[in-house]
Backbone bond lengths (Angstrom), bond angles and torsions (degrees), N, CA, C in turn:
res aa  C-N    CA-C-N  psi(-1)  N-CA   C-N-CA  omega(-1)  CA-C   N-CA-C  phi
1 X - - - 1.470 - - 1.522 108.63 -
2 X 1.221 123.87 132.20 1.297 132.36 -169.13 1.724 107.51 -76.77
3 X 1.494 129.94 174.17 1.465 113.74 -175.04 1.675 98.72 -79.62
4 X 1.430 118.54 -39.90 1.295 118.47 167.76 1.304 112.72 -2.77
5 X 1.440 97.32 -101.68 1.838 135.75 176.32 1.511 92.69 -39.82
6 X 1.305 152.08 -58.93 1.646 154.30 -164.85 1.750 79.83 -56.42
7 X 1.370 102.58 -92.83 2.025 104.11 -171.63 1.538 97.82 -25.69
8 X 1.051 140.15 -75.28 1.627 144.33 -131.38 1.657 108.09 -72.91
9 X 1.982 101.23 -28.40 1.557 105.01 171.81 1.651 106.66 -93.09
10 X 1.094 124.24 -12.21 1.329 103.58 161.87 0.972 151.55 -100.12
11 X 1.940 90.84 -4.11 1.954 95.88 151.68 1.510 100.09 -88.29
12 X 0.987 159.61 24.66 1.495 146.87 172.68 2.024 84.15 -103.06
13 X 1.499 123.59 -19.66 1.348 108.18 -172.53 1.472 111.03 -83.95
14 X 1.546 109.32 -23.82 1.280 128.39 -148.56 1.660 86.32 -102.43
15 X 1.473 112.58 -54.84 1.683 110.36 175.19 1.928 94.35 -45.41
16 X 1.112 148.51 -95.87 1.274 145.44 -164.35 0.966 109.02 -54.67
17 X 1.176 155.48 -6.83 1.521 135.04 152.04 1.669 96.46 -87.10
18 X 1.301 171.46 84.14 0.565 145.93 -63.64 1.570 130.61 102.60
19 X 1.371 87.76 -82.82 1.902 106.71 177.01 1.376 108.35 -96.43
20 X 1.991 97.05 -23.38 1.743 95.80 164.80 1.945 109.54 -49.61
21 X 1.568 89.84 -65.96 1.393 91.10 179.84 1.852 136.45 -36.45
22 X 1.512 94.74 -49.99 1.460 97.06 178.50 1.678 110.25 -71.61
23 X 1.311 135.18 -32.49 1.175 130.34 161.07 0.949 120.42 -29.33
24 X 1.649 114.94 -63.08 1.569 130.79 -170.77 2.183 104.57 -60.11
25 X 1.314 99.55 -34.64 1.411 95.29 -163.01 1.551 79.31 -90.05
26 X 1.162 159.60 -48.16 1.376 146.98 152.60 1.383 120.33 11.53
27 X 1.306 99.30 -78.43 1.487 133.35 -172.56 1.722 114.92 -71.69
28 X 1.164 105.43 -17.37 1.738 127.44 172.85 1.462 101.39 -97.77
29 X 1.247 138.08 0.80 1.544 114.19 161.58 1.573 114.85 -73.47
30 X 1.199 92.21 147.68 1.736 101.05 166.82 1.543 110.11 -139.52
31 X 1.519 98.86 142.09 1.371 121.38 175.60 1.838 135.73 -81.94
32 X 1.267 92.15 57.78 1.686 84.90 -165.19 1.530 123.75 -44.73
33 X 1.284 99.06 133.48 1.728 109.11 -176.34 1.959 103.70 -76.25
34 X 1.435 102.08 138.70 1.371 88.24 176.95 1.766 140.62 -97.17
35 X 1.688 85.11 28.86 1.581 107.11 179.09 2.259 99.86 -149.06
36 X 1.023 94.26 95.67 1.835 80.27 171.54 1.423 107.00 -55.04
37 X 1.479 96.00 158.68 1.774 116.18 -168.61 1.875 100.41 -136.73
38 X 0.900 102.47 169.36 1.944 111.73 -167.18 1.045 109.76 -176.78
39 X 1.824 108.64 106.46 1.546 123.20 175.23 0.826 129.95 -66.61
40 X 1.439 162.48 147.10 1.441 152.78 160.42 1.349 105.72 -123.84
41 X 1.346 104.81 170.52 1.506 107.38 -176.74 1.399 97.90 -154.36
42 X 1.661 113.04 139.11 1.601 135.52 179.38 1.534 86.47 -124.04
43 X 2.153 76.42 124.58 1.375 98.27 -174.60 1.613 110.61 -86.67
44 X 1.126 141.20 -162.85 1.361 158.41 146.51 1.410 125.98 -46.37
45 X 1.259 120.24 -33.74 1.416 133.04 -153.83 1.565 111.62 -75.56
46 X 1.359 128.38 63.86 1.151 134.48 -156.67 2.032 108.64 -64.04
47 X 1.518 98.17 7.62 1.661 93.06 -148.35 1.961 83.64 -93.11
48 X 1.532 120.40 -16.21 1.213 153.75 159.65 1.942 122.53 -58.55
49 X 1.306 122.56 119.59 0.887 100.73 173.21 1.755 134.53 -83.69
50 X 1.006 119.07 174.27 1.243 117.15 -157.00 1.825 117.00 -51.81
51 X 1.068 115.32 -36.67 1.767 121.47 174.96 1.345 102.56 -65.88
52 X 1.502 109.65 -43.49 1.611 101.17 -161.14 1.422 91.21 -83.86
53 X 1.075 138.53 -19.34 1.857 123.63 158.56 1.371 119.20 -62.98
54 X 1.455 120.05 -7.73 1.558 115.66 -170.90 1.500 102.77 -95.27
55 X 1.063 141.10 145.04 2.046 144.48 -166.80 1.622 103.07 -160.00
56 X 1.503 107.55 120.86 1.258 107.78 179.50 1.673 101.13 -74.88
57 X 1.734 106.05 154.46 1.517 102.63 170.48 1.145 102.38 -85.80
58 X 1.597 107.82 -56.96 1.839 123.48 -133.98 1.582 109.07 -170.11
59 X 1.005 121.15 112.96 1.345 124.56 136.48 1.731 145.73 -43.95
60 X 1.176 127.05 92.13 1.485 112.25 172.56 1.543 129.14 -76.85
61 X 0.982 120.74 161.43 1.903 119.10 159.02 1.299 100.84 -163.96
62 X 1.515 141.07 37.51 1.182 145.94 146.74 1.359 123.91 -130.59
63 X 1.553 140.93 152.78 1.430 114.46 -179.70 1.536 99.39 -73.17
64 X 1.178 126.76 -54.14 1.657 120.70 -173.74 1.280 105.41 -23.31
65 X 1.504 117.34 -59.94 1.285 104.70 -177.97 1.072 145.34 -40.96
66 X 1.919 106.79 -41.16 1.635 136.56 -164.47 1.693 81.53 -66.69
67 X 1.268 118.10 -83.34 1.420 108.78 -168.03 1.473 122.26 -38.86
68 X 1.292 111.69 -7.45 1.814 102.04 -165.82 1.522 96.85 -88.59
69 X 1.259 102.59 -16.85 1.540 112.52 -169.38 1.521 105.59 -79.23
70 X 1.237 106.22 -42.59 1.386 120.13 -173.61 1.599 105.64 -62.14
71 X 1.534 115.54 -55.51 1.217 119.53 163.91 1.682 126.79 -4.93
72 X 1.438 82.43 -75.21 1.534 130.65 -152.35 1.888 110.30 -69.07
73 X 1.341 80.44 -53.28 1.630 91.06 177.39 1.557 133.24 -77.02
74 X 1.090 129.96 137.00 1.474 118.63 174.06 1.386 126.76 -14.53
75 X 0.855 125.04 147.92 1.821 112.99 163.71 1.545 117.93 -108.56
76 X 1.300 125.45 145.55 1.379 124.98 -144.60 1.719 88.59 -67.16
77 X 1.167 151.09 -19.49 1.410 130.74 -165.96 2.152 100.82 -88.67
78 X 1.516 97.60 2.67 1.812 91.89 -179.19 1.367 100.72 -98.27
79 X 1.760 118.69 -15.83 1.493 101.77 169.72 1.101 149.15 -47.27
80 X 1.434 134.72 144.37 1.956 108.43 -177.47 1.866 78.73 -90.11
81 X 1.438 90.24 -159.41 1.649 99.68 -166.73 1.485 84.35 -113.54
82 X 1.387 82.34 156.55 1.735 125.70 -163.28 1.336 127.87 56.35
83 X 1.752 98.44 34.79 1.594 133.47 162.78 1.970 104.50 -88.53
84 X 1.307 104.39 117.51 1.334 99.39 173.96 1.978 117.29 -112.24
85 X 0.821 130.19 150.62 1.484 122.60 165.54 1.555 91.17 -111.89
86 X 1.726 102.34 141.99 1.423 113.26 159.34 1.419 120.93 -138.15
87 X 1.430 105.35 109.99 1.276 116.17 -170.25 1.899 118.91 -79.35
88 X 0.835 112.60 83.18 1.458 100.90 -165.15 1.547 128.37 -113.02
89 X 1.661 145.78 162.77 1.157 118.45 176.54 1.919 131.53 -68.80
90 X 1.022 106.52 134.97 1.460 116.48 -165.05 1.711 98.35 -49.09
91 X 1.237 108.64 128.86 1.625 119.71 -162.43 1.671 123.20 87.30
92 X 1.455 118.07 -10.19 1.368 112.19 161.15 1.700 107.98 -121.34
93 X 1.509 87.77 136.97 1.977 105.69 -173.15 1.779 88.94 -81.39
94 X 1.578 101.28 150.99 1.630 100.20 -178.18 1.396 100.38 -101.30
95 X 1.142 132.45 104.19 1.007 144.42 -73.11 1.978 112.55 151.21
96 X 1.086 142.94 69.45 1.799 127.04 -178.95 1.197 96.11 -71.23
97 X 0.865 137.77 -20.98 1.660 127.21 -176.51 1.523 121.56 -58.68
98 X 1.756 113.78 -53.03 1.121 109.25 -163.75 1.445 104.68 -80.85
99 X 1.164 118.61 -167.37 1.435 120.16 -150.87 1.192 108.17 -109.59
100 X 1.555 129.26 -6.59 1.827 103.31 146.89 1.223 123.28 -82.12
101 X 1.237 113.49 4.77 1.772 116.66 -176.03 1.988 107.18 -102.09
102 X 1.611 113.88 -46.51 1.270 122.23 -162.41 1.610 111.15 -46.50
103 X 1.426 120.05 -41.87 1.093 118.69 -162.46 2.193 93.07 -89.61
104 X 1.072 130.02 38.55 1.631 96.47 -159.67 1.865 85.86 -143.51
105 X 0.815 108.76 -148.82 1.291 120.18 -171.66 1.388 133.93 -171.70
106 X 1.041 151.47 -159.02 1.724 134.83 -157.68 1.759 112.53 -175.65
107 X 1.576 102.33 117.20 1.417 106.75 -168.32 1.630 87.17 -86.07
108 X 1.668 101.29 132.54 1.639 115.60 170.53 1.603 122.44 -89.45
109 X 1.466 113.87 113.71 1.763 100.47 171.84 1.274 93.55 -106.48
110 X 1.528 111.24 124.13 1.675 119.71 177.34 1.664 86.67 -92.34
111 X 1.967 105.98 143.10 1.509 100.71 154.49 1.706 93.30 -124.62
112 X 1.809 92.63 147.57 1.572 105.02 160.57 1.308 116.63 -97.30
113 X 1.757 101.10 116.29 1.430 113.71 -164.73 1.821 105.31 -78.32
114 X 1.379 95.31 4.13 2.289 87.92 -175.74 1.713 82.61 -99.69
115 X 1.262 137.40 18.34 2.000 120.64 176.23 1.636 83.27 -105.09
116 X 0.980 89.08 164.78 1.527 117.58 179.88 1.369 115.13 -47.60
117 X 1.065 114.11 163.39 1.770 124.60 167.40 1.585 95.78 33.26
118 X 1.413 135.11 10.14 1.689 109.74 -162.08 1.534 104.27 -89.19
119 X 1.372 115.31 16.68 2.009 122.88 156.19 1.403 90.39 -69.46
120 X 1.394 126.04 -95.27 1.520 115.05 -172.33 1.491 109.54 -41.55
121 X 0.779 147.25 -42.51 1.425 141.66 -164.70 1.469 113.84 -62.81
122 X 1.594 113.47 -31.79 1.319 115.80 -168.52 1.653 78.60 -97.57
123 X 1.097 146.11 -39.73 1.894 126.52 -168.46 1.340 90.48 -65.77
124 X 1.261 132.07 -62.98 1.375 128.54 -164.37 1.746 117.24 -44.61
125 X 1.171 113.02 -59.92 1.632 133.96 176.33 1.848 96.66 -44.38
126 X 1.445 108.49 -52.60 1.711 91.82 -158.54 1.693 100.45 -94.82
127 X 1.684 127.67 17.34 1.241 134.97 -177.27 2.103 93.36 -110.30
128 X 1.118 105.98 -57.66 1.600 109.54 161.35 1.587 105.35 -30.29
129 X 1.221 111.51 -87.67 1.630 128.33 -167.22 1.508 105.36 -38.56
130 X 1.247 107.43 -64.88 1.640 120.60 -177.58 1.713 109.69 -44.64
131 X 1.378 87.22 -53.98 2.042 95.46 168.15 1.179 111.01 -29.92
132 X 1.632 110.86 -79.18 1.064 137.66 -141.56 1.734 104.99 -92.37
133 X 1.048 116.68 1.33 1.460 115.99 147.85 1.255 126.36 -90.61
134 X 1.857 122.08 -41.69 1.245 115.67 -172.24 1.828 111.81 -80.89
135 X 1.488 98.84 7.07 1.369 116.20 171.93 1.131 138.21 -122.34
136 X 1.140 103.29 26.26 2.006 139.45 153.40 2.312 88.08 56.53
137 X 1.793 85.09 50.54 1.483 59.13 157.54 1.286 130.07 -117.14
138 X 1.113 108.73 38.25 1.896 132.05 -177.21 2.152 91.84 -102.58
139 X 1.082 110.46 16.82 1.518 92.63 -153.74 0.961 151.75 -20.59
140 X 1.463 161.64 -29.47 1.405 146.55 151.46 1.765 99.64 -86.72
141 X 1.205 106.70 -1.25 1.398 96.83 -161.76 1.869 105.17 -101.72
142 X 1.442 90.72 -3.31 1.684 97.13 -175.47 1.618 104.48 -70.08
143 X 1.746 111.69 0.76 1.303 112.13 -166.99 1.541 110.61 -78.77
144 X 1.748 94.95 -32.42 1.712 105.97 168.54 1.557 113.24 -74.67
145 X 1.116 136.60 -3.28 1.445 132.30 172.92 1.652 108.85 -84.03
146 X 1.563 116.18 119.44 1.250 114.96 171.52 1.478 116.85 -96.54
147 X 1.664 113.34 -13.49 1.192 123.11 -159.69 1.665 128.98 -176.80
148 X 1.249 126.05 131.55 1.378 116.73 153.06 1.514 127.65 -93.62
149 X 1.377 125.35 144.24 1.347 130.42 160.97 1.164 143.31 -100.15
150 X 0.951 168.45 138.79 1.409 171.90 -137.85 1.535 113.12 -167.30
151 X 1.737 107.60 103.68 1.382 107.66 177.87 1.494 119.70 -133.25
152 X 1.753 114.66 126.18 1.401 106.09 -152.53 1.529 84.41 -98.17
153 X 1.252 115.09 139.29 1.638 126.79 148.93 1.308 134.98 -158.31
154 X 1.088 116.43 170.62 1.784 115.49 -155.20 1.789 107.54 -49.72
155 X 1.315 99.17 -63.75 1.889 91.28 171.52 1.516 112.97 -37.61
156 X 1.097 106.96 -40.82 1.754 113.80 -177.73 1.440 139.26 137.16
157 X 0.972 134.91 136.75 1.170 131.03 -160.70 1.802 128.84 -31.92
158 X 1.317 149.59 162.33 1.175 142.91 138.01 1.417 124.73 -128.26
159 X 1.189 122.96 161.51 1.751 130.51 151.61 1.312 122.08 -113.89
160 X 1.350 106.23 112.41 1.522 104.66 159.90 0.937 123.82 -80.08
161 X 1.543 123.11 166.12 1.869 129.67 156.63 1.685 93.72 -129.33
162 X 1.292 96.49 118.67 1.511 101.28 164.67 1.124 120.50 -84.07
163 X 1.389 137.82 170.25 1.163 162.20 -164.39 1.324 117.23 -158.91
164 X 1.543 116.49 143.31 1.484 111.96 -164.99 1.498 114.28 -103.72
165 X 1.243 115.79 -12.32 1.700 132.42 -166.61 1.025 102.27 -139.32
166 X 1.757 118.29 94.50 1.670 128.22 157.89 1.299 110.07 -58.22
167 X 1.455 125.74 -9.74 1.585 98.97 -173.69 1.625 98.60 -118.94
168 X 1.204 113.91 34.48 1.377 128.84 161.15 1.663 116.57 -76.50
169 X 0.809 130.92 14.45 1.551 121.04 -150.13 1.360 133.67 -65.12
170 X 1.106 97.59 -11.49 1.872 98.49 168.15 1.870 98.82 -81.73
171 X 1.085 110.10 -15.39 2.020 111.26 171.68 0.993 100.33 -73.74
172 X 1.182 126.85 -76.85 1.835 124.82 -176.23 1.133 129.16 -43.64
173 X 1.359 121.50 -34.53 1.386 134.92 -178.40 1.734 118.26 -76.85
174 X 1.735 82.00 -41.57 1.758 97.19 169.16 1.880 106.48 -59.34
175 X 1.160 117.14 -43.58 1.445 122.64 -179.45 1.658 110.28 -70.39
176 X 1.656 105.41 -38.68 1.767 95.70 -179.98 1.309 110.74 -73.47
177 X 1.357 116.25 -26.47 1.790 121.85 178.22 1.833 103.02 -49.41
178 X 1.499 106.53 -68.17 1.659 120.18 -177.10 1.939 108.08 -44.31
179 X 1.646 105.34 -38.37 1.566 97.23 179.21 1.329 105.94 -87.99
180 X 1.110 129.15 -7.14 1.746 122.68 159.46 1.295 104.56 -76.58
181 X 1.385 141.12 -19.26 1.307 131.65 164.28 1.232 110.19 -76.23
182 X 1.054 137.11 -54.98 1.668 141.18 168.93 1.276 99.96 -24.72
183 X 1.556 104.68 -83.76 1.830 111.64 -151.62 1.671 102.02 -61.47
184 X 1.299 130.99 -21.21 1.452 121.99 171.95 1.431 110.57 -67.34
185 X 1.346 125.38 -41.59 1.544 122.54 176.06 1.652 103.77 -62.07
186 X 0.966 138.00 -40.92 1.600 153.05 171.09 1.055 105.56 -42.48
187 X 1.850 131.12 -64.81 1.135 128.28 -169.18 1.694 106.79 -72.65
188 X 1.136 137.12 -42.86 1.321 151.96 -141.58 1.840 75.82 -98.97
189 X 1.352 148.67 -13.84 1.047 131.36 -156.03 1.701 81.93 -108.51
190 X 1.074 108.93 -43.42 1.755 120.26 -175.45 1.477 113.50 -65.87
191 X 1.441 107.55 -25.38 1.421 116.15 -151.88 1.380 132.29 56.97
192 X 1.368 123.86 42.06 1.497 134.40 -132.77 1.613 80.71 -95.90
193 X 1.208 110.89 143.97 1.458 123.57 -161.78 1.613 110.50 -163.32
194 X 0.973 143.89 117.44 1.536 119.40 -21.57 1.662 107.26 -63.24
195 X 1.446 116.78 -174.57 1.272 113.53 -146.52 1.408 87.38 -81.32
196 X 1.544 106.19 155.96 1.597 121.55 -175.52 1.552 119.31 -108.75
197 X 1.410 94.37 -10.32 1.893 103.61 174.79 1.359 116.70 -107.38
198 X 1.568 122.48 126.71 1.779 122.80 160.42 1.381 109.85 -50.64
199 X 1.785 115.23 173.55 1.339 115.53 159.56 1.811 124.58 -34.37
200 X 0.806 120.25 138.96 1.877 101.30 161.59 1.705 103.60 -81.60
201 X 1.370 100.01 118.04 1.701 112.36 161.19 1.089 129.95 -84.98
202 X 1.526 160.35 150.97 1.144 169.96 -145.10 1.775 110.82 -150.20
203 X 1.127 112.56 81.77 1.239 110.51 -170.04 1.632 115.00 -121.21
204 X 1.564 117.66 139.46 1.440 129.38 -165.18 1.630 99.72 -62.67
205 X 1.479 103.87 137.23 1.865 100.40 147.99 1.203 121.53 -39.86
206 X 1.459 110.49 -62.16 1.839 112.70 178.20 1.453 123.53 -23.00
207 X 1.339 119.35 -42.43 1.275 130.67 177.53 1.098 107.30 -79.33
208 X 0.765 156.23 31.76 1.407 155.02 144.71 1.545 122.93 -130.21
209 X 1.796 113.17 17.32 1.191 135.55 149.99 1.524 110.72 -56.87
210 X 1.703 123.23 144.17 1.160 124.09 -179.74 1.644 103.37 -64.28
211 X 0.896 121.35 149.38 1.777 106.65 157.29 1.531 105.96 -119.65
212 X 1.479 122.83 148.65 1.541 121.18 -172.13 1.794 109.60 -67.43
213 X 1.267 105.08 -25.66 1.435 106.88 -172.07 1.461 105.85 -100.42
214 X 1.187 129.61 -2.55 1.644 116.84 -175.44 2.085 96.71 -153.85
215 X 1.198 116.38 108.00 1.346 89.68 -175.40 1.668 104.90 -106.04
216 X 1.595 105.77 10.12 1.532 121.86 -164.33 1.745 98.62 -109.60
217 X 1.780 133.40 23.09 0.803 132.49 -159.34 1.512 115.01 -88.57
218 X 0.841 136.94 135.44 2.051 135.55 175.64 0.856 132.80 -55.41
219 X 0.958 142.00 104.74 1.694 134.71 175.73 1.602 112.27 -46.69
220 X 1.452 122.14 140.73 1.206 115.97 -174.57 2.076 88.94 -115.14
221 X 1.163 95.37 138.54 1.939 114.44 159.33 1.460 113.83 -43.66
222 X 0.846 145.16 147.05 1.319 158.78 154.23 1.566 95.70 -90.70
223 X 1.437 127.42 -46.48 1.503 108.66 -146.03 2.053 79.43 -174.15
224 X 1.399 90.13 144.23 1.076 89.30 -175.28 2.169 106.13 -160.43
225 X 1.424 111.49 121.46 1.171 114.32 -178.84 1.649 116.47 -107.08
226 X 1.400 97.89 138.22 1.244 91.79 -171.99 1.435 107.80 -110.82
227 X 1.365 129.57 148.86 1.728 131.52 162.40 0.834 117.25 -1.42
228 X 1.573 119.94 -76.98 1.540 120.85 -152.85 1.506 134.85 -61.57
């Protein structure tokens, strides 16, 4: 081999080790999230009471992570019913009781699982939401979000987004406006035909306090947006 050809193969060795390197440091970035988040999951086992059905999975504080989770985990259309996911901020249990949740309240997206496509519709909606929280795109207002929910049952599935301050209401409303932008890109992405989403409701924790005299009582809306 001439010195030529010797020089010319050892920058072609040095060029690929090289791109080895930057790959590797590529592939080593991480995205820190600027609020950690922590899934839990309520199992099925009704014969169990309700805490001892609740099991943390996982904690995030990077996006790499959020997706690995997402990956990894069931997707809300493999749940049986009275499987819940609760996505919430790392340090509050989901939970209305404790005290970033008691005072706040929770915008409802009901899906009807007998309309069309509404299997993708419900993975899509709680992969959107999940996004778009651990990625502050509610911005100052992601400060009032303590949590998302996901609850499968026979009438049919839902997602909440909680909120910690019902008497915030230009916050909440600012946040139900942004998930009426979401779920319209969702349907139009699905082609969901006829439409596959109810109003979005905004309804208090309080209402969903036991009461001694009625324990079968309704939650009433605070605020409620519709499609059109």
């Amino acid at each position: 081999m001439s010195d030529d050809e010797t020089i010319r193969s050892q920058e072609e060795t040095t060029t690929t080790d090289d791109e080895s390197v930057e790959e590797e440091s590529i592939m080593s970035i991480r995205h820190p999230l600027k609020r950690e988040w922590k899934l839990w999951y309520l199992n099925d086992n009704k014969n169990l009471n309700w805490l001892d059905r609740l099991k943390e999975v996982c904690t995030v504080k990077t996006l790499e992570e959020f997706w690995m989770l997402l990956d990894a985990v069931r997707k809300p259309s493999h749940l049986t019913n009275y499987c819940d996911y609760n996505f919430f901020r790392d340090g509050i249990e989901p939970v209305w009781e404790v005290d970033e949740n008691k005072e706040g309240g929770r915008w409802v997206i009901n899906i009807d699982r007998s309309k069309p496509n509404s299997v993708e519709v419900l993975d899509t909606i709680w992969e959107e939401v999940l996004a778009a929280v651990v990625g502050e795109q509610f911005g100052t207002d992601t400060e009032q979000i303590t949590g998302v929910v996901l609850n499968v049952r026979h009438k049919g599935p839902k997602v909440c987004v909680w909120t910690k301050d019902v008497s915030n209401a230009e916050a909440y409303k600012r946040i139900g406006m942004k998930l009426k932008e979401m779920l319209i890109r969702v349907e139009h992405r699905v082609k969901g035909k006829p439409r596959l989403l109810e109003p979005l409701k905004y309804e208090p924790h309080s209402d969903g306090q036991p009461k001694a005299a009625n324990h079968n009582h309704r939650r009433h809306a605070l605020h409620v947006i519709p499609y059109m």
